[in-house]
C-alpha positions as semicolon CSV with decimal commas, in nm:
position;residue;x (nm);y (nm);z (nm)
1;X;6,885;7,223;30,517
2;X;7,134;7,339;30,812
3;X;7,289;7,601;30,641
4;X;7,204;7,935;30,772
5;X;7,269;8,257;30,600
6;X;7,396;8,512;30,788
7;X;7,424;8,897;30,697
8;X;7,533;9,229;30,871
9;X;7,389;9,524;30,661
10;X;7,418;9,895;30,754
11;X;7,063;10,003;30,790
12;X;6,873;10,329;30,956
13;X;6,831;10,352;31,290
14;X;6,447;10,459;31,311
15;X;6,160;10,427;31,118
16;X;6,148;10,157;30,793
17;X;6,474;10,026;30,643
18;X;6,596;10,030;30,296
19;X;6,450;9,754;30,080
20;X;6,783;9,759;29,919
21;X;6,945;9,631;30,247
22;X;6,703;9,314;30,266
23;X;6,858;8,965;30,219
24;X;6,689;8,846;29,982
25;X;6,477;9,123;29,730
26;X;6,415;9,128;29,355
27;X;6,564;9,371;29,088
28;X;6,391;9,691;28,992
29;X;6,303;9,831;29,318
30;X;6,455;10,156;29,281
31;X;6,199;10,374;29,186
32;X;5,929;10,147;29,189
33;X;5,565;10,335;29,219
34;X;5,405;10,314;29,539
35;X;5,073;10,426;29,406
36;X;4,790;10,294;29,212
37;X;4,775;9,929;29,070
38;X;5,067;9,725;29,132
39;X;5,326;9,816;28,900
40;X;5,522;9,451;28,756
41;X;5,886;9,477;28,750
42;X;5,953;9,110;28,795
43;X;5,795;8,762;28,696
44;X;5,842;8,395;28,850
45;X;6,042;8,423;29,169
46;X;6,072;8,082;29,341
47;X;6,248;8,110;29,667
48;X;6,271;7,713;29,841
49;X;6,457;7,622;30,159
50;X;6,648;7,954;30,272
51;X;6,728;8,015;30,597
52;X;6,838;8,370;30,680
53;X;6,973;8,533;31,005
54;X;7,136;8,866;31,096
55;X;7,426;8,875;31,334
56;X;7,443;9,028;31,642
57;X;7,571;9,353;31,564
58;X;7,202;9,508;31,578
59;X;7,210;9,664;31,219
60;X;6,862;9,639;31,012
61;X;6,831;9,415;30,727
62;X;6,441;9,308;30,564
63;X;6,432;8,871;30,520
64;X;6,290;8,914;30,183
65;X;6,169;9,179;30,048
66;X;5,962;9,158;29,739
67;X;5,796;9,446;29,542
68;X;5,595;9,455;29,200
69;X;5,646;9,074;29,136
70;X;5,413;8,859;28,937
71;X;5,419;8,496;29,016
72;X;5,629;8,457;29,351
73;X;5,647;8,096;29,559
74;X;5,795;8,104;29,897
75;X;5,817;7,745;30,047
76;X;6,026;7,650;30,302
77;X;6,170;7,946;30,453
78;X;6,327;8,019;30,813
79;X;6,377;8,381;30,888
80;X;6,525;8,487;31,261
81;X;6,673;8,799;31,408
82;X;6,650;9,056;31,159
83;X;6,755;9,333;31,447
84;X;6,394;9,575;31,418
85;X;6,294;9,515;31,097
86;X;6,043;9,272;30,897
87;X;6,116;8,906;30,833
88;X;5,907;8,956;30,515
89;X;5,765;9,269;30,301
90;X;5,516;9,187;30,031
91;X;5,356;9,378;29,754
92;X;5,308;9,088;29,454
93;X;5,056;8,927;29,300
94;X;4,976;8,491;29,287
95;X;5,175;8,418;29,604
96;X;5,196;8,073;29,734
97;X;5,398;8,075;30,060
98;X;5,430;7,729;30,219
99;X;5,622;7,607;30,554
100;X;5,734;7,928;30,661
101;X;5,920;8,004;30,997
102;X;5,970;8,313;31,163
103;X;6,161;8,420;31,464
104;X;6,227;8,783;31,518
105;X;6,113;8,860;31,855
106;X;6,252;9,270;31,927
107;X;5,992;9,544;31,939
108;X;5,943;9,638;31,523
109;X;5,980;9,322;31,392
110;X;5,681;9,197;31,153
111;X;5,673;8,879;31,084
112;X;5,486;8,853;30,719
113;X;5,382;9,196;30,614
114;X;5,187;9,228;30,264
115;X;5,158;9,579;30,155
116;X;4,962;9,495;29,794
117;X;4,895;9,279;29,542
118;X;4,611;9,014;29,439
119;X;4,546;8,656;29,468
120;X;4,816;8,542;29,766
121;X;4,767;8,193;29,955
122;X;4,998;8,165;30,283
123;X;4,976;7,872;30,460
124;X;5,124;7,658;30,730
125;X;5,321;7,958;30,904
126;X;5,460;7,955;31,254
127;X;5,561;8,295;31,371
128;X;5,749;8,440;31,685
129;X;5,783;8,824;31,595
130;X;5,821;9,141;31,808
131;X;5,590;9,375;31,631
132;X;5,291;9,221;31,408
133;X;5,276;8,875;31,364
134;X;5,074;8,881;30,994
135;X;4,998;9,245;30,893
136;X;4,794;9,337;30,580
137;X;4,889;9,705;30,580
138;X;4,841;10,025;30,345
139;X;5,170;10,185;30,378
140;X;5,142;10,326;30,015
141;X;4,817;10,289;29,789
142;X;4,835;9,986;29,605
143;X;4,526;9,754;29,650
144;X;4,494;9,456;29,859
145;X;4,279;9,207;29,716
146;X;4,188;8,800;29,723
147;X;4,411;8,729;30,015
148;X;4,425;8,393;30,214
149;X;4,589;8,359;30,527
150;X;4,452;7,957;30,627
151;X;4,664;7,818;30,888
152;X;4,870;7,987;31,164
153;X;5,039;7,951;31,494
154;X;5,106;8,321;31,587
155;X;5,306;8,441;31,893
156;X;5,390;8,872;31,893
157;X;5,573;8,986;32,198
158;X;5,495;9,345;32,150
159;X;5,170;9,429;31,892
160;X;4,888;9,194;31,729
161;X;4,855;8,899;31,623
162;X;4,665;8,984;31,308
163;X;4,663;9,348;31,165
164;X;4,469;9,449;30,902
165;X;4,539;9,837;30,891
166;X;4,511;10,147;30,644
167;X;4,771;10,319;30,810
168;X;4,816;10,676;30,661
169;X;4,551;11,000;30,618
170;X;4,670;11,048;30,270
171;X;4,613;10,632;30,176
172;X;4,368;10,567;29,861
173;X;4,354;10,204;29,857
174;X;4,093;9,921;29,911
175;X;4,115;9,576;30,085
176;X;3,900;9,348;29,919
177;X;3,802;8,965;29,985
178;X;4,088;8,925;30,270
179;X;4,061;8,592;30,430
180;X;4,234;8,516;30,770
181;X;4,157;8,153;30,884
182;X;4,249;7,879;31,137
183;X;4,495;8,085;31,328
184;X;4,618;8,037;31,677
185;X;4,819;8,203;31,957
186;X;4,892;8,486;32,136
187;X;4,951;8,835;32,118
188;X;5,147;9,122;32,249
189;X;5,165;9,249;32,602
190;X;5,226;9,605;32,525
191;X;4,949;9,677;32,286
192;X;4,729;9,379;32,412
193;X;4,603;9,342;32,010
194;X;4,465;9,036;31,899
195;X;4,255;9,095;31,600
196;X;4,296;9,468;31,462
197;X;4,115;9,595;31,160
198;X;4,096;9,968;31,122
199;X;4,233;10,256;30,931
200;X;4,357;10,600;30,924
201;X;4,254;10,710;30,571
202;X;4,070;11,058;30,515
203;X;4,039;10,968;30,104
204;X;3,844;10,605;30,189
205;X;3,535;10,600;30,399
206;X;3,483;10,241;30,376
207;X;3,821;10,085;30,244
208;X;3,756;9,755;30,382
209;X;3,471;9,513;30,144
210;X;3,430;9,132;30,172
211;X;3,629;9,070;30,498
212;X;3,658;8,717;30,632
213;X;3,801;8,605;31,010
214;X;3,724;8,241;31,057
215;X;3,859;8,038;31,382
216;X;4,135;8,253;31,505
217;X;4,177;8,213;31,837
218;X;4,507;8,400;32,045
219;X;4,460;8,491;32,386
């Protein structure tokens, strides 16, 4: 449980890293569809007691990066200076993250980040991040749906606490039945956000149905 595991990968400068350069990611990303209903590539991923950590060097690397997985547990988990990039980018579906501990604190950083997928539970997290500290987030257009977020303590230097976002004009997707509950903290000084929910589609009018914030508090 002391063991840290440190990595130095050669990542972009700007805009989002590789997937490929994350610390932890499944098989089958390349290529993997972006569009449309999640697309499986993987099954039964159990990830327990990692602790991951970039050096100093200031090259990008994701924490764990998983994409078109069906059964994924995350329990356990301590994530810290991944050098501008996310501590962890989901699109899955029946997530159970447990115990999870973030702290990435430069301007980009995320601290969980689900892009798509169904039926996710995440609780007991205690994030520090830069950027976001939970995002729910249409980059691409794979549905969001029967997401709980239950128990937080949140801290973003830079951006929100909680983001719920459709991001892109060209973005088709819906969040549905997204739960954020029992979350405290603060949020960024840049952006002052606390609680965002909006979205930049021009193909959705309303992509946003059965929306629950319950006892979040961040000041």
């Amino acid at each position: 449980p002391g063991v840290w595991l440190v990595g130095n990968y050669d990542g972009q400068t700007s805009g989002f890293p590789d997937p490929a350069k994350a610390f932890v990611r499944n098989s089958g990303l390349t290529g993997w569809p972006a569009d449309g209903e999640l697309s499986v590539v993987n099954t039964n991923i159990v990830i327990e007691g990692l602790r991951l950590r970039a050096n100093d060097s200031g090259d990008i690397s994701y924490g764990i990066c998983m994409f078109g997985v069906e059964g994924l547990r995350l329990d356990g988990i301590e994530v810290a200076d991944l050098h501008s990039a996310w501590a962890f980018n989901i699109a899955a579906n029946d997530v159970l993250a447990t115990s999870i501990k973030i702290r990435t604190g430069a301007v980009y950083q995320d601290g969980v980040h689900i892009i798509g997928g169904s039926r996710h539970v995440w609780q007991n997290l205690d994030i520090y991040s830069g950027d976001d500290a939970i995002a729910v987030s249409g980059i691409n257009s794979v549905p969001v749906r029967d997401i709980v977020i239950q128990g937080a303590t949140v801290r973003s230097q830079f951006a929100h606490a909680v983001r719920l976002n459709q991001e892109y004009a060209e973005n088709t997707n819906l969040f549905e039945r997204i739960t954020f509950a029992d979350i405290a903290g603060f949020s960024g000084q840049e952006r002052n956000g606390q609680v965002r929910v909006s979205s930049e589609s021009t193909n959705v009018a309303r992509p946003f149905r059965d929306i629950t914030i319950r006892n979040v508090k961040v000041v």
